[in-house]
C-alpha angles and dihedrals in degrees: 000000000000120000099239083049098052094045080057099056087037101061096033083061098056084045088061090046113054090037088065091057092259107181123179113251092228085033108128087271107028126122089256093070101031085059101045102127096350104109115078118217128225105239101263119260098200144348097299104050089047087060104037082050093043088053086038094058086038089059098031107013131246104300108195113156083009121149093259139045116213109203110193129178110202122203127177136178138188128220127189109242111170136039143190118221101260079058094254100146118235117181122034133197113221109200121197128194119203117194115173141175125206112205127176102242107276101016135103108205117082128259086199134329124192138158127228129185132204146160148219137190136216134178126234121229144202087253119073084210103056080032088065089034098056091048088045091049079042098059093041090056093043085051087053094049098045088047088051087055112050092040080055092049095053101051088053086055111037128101106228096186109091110251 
């Protein structure tokens, strides 16, 4: 593509944009920043939730006595993918299921509520201990995964202006 081309396309583009009302998600105004710290965590009841919650306050920062309550019910499950001859298994698929529920503090009806899915692998060794280490490593990374999402998932669909 030719550069007069391109500068063409390329300010035809952030005309378009900012004609349909595009606003950056971390801008001054943007939902990003309107929400840091200001979504609440239920205590964690097990290992997934802890580390679906600790990626979620790196991202969006502890919110206690924030504006909002997330709610989320986690839900994984592991599948045998691959197999040696003499039917040892030697990769898994750990799924995860993340439903979660956005609420404004002190109020029952739901801001926003959504689902994502994901998965991770991990390989099975000879060793029970690298065995536990890689799923473990494996969980971690799928609750990683699940938080980035809904948090994702929330900024796109949160109405930064005040009602």
């Amino acid at each position: 593509m030719w550069w007069s081309d391109r500068r063409t396309f390329l300010t035809g583009a952030a005309a378009a944009l900012a004609g349909c009302g595009f606003e950056p998600v971390y801008g001054p105004e943007g939902a990003g920043n309107l929400l840091q710290g200001q979504v609440a965590l239920a205590s964690p009841d097990g290992e997934l939730d802890y580390l679906f919650n600790r990626r979620f306050e790196e991202r969006m920062g502890r919110g206690a006595g924030g504006a909002y309550t997330l709610t989320v019910d986690i839900s994984t499950e592991r599948a045998s993918l691959g197999t040696t001859s003499a039917g040892s298994t030697t990769r898994y698929r750990l799924d995860g299921i993340a439903d979660y529920t956005l609420r404004e503090a002190g109020f029952e009806a739901p801001v926003f509520q959504g689902s994502t899915r994901a998965f991770t692998g991990y390989s099975a060794t000879g060793s029970t201990v690298a065995t536990l280490a890689a799923e473990r490593d494996a969980r971690e990374r799928l609750m990683v995964i699940l938080a980035d999402q809904v948090i994702d998932e929330i900024l796109l669909n949160a109405d930064p202006r005040p009602a």
